[in-house]
C-alpha positions as CSV (number, residue, x, y, z in Angstrom):
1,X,8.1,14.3,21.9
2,X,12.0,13.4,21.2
3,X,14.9,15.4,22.9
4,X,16.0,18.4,20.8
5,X,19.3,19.6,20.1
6,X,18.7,22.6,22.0
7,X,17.7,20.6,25.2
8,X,21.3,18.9,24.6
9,X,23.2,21.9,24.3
10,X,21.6,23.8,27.5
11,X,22.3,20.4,29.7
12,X,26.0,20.5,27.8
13,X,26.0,24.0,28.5
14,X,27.2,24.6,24.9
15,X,25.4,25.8,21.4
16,X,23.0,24.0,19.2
17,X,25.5,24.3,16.5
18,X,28.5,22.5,18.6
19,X,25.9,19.7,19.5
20,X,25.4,19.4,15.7
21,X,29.4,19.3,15.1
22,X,29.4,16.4,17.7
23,X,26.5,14.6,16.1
24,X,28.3,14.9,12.9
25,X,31.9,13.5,13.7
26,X,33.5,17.0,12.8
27,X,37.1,17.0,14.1
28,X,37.2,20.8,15.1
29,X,35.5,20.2,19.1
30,X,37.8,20.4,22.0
31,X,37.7,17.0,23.8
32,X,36.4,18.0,27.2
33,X,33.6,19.6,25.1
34,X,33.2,16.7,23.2
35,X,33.0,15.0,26.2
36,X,30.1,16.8,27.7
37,X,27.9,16.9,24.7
38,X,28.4,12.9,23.9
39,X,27.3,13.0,28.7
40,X,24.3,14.6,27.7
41,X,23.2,12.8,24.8
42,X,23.3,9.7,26.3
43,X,21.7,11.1,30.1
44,X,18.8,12.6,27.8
45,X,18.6,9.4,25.6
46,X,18.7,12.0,22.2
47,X,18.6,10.2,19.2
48,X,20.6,11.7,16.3
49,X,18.2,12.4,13.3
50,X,21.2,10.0,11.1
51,X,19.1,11.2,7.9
52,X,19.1,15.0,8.3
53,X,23.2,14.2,9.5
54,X,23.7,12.7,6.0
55,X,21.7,15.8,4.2
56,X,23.6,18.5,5.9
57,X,26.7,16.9,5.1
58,X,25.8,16.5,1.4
59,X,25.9,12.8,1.4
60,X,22.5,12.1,0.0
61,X,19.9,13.2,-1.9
62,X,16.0,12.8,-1.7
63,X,14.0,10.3,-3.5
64,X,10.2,11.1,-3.3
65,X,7.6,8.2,-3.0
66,X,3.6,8.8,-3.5
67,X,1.8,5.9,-2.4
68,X,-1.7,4.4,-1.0
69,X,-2.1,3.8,2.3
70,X,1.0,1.7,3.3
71,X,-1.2,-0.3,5.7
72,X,-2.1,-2.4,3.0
73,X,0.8,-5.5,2.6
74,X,2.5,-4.8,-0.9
75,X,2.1,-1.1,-0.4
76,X,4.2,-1.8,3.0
77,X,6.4,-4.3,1.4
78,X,7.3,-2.1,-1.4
79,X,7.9,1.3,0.8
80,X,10.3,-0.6,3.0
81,X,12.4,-1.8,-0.3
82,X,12.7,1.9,-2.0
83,X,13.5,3.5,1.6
84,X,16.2,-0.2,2.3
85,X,17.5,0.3,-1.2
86,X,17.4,4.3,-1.4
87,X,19.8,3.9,1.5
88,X,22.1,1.6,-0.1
89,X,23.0,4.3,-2.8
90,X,23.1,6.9,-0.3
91,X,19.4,8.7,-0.9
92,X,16.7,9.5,1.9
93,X,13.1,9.3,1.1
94,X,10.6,11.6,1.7
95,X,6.8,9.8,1.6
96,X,3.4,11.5,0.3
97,X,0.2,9.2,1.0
98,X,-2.8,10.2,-0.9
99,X,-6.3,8.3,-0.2
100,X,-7.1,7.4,-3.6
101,X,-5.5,8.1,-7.0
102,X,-7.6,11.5,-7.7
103,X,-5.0,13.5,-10.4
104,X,-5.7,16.7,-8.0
105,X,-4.4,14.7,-5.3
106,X,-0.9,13.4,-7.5
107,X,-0.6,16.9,-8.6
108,X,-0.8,18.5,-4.4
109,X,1.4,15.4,-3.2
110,X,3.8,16.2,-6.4
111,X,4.1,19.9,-5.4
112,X,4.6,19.4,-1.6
113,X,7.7,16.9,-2.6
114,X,9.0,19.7,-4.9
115,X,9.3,21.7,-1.8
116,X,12.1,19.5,-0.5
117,X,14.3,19.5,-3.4
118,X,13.6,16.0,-4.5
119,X,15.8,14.2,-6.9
120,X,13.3,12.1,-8.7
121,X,9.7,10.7,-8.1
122,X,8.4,7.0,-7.3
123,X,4.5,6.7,-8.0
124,X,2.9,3.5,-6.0
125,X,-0.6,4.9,-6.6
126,X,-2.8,2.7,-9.8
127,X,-3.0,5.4,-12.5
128,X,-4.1,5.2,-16.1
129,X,-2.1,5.3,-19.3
130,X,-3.3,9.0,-19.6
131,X,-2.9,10.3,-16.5
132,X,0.7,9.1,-16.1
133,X,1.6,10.8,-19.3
134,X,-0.4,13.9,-18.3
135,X,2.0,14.0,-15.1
136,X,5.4,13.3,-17.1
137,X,4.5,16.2,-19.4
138,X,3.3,18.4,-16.7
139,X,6.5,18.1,-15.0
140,X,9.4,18.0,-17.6
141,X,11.8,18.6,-15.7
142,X,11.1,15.9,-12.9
143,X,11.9,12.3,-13.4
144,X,8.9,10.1,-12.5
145,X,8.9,6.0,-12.0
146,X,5.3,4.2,-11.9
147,X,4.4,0.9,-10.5
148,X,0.9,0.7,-11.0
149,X,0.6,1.7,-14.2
150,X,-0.5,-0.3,-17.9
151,X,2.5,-1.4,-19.7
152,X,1.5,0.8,-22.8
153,X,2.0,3.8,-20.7
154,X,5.0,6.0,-22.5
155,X,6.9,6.4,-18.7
156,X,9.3,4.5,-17.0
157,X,7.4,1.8,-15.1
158,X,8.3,-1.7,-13.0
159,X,5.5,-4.1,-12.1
160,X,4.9,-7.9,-12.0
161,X,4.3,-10.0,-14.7
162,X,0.5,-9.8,-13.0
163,X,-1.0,-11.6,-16.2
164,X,0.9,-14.3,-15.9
165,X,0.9,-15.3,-12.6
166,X,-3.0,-15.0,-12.3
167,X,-3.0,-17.2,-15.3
168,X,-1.1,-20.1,-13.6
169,X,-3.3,-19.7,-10.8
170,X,-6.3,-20.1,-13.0
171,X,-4.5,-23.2,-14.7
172,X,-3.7,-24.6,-11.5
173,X,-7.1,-25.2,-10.5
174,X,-8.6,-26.2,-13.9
175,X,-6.1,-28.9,-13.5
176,X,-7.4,-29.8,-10.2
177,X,-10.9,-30.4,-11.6
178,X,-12.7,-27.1,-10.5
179,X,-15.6,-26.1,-12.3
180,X,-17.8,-23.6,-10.5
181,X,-15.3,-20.2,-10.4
182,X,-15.8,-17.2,-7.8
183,X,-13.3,-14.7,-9.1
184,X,-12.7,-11.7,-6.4
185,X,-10.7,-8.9,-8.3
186,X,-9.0,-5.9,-7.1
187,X,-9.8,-2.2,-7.4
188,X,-10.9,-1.7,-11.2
189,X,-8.8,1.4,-11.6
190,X,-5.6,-0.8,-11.0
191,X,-3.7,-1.8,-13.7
192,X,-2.7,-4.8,-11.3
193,X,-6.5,-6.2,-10.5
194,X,-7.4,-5.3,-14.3
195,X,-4.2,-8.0,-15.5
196,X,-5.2,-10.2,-13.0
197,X,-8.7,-10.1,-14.0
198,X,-8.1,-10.5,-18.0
199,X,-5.6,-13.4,-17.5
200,X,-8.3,-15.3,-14.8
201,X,-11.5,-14.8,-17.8
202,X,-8.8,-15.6,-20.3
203,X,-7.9,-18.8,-18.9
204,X,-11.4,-19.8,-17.9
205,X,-14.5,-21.0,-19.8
206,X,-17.7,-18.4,-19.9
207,X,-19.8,-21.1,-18.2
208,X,-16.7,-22.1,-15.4
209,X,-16.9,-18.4,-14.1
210,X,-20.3,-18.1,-11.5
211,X,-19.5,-14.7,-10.2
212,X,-16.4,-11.7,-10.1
213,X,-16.6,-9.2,-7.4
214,X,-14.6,-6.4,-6.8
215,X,-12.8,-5.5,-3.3
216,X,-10.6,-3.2,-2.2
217,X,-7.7,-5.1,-1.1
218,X,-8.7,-5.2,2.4
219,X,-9.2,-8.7,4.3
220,X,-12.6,-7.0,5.2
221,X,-13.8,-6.9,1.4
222,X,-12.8,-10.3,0.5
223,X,-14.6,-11.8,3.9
224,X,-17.7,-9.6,2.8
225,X,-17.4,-10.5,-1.4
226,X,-17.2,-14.1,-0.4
227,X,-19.9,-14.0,2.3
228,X,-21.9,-12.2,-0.8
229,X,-21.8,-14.7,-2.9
230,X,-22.5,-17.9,-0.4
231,X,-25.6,-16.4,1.3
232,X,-27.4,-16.1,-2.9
233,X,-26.3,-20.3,-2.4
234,X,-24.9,-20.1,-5.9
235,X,-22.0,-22.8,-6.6
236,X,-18.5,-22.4,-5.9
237,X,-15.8,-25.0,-5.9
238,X,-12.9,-22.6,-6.4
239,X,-11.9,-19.2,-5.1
240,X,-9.4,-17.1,-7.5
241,X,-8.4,-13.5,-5.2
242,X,-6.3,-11.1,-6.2
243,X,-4.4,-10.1,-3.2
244,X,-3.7,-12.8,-0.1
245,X,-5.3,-10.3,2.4
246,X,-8.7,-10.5,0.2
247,X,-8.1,-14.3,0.7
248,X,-7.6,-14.5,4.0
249,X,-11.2,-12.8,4.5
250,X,-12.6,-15.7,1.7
251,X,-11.3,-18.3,4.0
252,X,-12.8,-17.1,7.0
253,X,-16.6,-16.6,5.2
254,X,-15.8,-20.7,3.5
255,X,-15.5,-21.5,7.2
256,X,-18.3,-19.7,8.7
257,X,-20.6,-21.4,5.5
258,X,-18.9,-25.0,6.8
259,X,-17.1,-25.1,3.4
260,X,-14.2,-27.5,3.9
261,X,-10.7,-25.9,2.1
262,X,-9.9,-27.3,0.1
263,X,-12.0,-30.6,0.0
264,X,-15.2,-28.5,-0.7
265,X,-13.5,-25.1,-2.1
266,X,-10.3,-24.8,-3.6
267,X,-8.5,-21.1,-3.1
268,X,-5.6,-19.6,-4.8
269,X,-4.5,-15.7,-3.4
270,X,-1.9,-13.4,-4.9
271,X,1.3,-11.8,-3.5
272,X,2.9,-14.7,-1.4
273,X,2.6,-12.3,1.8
274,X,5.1,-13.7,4.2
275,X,1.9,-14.4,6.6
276,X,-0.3,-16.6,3.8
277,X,2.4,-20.1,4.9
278,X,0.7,-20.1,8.1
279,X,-3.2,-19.4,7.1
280,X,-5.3,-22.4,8.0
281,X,-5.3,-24.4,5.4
282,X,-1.4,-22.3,4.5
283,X,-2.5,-20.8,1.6
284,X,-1.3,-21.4,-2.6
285,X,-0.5,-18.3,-4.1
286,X,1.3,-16.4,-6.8
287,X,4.4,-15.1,-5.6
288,X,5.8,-11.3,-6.6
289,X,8.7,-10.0,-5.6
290,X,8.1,-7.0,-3.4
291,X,11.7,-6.4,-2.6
292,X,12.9,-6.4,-6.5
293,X,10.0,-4.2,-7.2
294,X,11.2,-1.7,-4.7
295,X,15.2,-2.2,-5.7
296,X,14.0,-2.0,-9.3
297,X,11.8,1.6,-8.9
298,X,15.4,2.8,-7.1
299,X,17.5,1.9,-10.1
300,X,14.9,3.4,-12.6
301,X,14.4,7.1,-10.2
302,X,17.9,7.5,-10.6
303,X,18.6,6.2,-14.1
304,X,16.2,8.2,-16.0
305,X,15.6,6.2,-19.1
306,X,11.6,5.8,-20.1
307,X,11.2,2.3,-20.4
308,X,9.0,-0.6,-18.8
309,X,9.9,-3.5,-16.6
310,X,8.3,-6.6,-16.1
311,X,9.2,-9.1,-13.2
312,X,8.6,-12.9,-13.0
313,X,5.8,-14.5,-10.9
314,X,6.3,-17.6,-9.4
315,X,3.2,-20.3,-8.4
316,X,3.6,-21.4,-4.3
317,X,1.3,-24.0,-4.0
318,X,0.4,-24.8,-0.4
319,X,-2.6,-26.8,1.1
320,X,-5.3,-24.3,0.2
321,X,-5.9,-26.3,-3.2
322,X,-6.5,-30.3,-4.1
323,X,-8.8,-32.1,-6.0
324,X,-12.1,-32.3,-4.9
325,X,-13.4,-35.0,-2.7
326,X,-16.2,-36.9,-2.4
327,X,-18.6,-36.2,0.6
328,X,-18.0,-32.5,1.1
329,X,-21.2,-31.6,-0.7
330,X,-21.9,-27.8,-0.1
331,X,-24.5,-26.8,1.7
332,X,-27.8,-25.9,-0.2
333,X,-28.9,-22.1,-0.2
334,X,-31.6,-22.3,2.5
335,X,-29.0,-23.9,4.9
336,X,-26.8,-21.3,4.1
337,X,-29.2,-18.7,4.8
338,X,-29.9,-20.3,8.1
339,X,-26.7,-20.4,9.1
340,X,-26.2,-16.7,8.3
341,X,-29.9,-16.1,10.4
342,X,-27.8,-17.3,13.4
343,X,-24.5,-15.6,12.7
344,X,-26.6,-12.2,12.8
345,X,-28.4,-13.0,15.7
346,X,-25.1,-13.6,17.7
C-alpha cells in the first residue's frame, strides 16, 4: 500500500490539507513548513497522485475509455495512446474493462464512468451497427467515440482501413504462388476480423481457400486453430491471421508439424506488433497505426462531430513469406498424426 497524505502530515506534524497545499505548489505555506512537509515526503518515499493534483486544481477533465482486456497487444497499444494523448490536452482517463461486448455490460461500465463526471466516452469494445446507435441514443447527452465499430454505424468512429490491408496481404501471397489458403480470422462479432475476413475471401479464389477458423486473438487460439487444421493433413501452403499474436501461435504449430516458413508455408499476420521483427522467421504483416488510432479517438471525444475515420494500412514484408521451394514437401496426414502421438505423449 502507498504512503498517504495523512501519514505525511503526522511525520510533518502538520494537516492533510497543508500537505496537499505543498503537493500542489500553492504559494501561501511558511517556508520552515514547507520545509518539513517536502523532509517527510521524500523520508516516506510518497508519491504525489500528479493526476488527482491536476483535477483539484481544475486543470483537466476526464475522458472515459471502455475496453477489452488490455492484455491483448492493440487493446494495450491503443490504451497507452488515448491516456499519452489525453495528457497532451490536459485530460485524465478513467478505464472500464468489460469481459466481452454484452450491451448490459456497456450499459454498467457507462453508468459507473458517469459517476466521475466524465467529459466524453471512448469505446474499444467490437459492437454492432445497432448496438452503438442504441448506446448514442440512450445517452443523448454523452458524447461517445467507437473503434470497433462497422463503418455504416451513424456515431463518430476511427478504425483502420482493415479491408484493405488484409487484401494486400491476400495479394501478396497469390503473387508468391500460394495456392492452398488457411485463413485464421478474428472474433466474428468484430467489425475488425469481419473486414479482414471479407477482403481475404474477396481476394482469393473459392477453390484457393482449404479452411477459415476463428480465434480469439490470443497466441493460444492461433497455435490451437493451426494445430487443428495440420493434424486432419489437409494442404496448406499459406497462412493468412488476423492479428500477429494469432500468428505467432501458427508459427510455433508449422514448426512442431516440421513445416519449413516460409519454404513449405508462407504466413502473413496483422498489426505490425513491435515484437513480430524478431519472430523466427521475423514475421510480414499489415501495419496499423495504434498510436494515430489512439490520438485520433482523443481528437474525436473532444470534438463531438458524428463522423467516421479511416486510417491507412501499410504491407511490412519480412522473411515469413517467399516463393515456394522445391523439396519442402509437407508431410502426409499419417506422419502428421504420428508426430502429434508423440507430442501428447511427452
Amino acid at each position: 500500500m502507498g504512503v498517504t497524505f495523512k501519514e505525511v502530515a503526522e511525520r510533518a506534524g502538520v494537516s492533510t490539507q497543508t500537505v496537499s497545499r505543498v503537493t500542489n505548489g500553492s504559494p501561501s505555506v511558511a517556508p520552515r513548513t514547507r520545509e518539513r512537509v517536502l523532509a517527510a515526503i521524500e523520508e516516506l518515499g510518497y508519491t504525489p497522485n500528479q493526476g488527482a493534483q491536476m483535477l483539484s486544481r481544475g486543470k483537466v477533465k476526464l475522458l472515459g475509455l471502455i475496453t477489452l482486456d488490455i492484455h491483448l497487444h492493440g487493446i494495450s497499444l491503443i490504451a497507452s495512446s488515448i491516456r499519452r494523448h489525453a495528457e497532451l490536452v490536459d485530460h485524465g482517463v478513467s478505464i472500464s474493462v468489460v469481459s466481452d461486448p454484452e450491451l448490459e455490460l456497456l450499459h454498467n461500465a457507462i453508468r459507473k464512468l458517469r459517476a466521475q463526471s466524465i467529459e466524453a466516452m471512448i469505446i474499444n469494445v467490437p459492437v454492432s451497427q445497432e448496438c452503438a446507435e442504441q448506446l448514442v441514443e440512450h445517452y443523448p447527452h454523452l458524447h461517445l467515440v467507437f473503434i470497433d465499430v462497422p463503418a455504416t454505424a451513424n456515431v463518430p468512429s476511427v478504425c483502420a482501413n482493415h479491408f484493405d490491408g488484409a487484401l494486400a496481404a491476400a495479394k501478396h501471397l497469390a503473387a508468391l504462388d500460394r495456392q492452398h489458403f488457411v485463413l485464421i480470422a478474428g472474433p466474428q462479432h468484430s467489425f475488425a476480423a469481419s473486414e479482414r475476413l471479407r477482403a481475404w475471401q474477396s481476394a482469393l479464389h473459392a477453390e484457393q481457400i482449404v479452411a477459415t477458423y476463428e480465434g480469439d486473438w490470443s497466441t493460444e487460439s492461433g497455435y490451437l486453430k493451426m494445430r487443428e487444421h495440420l493434424v486432419q493433413g489437409q494442404p496448406v501452403d499459406a497462412v493468412l491471421v488476423a492479428s500477429d499474436q494469432m500468428a505467432l501461435g501458427a508459427l510455433r504449430a508449422l514448426h512442431e508439424y516440421g513445416l519449413s516458413v516460409p519454404a513449405a508455408v508462407s504466413i502473413v499476420g496483422f498489426d505490425n506488433m513491435q515484437d513480430s521483427a524478431f519472430f523466427q522467421p521475423p514475421l510480414t504483416t499489415i501495419e496499423q497505426d495504434f498510436q494515430q488510432i489512439g490520438q485520433m479517438a482523443v481528437k474525436q471525444a473532444l470534438d463531438p462531430q458524428p463522423r467516421h475515420q479511416e486510417l491507412p494500412t501499410h504491407l511490412i514484408e519480412r522473411k515469413s513469406t517467399a516463393k515456394p521451394q522445391q523439396g519442402n514437401e509437407q508431410p502426409n496426414a499419417q506422419a502428421l498424426l504420428q508426430q502429434l502421438s508423440k507430442l501428447i505423449d511427452n
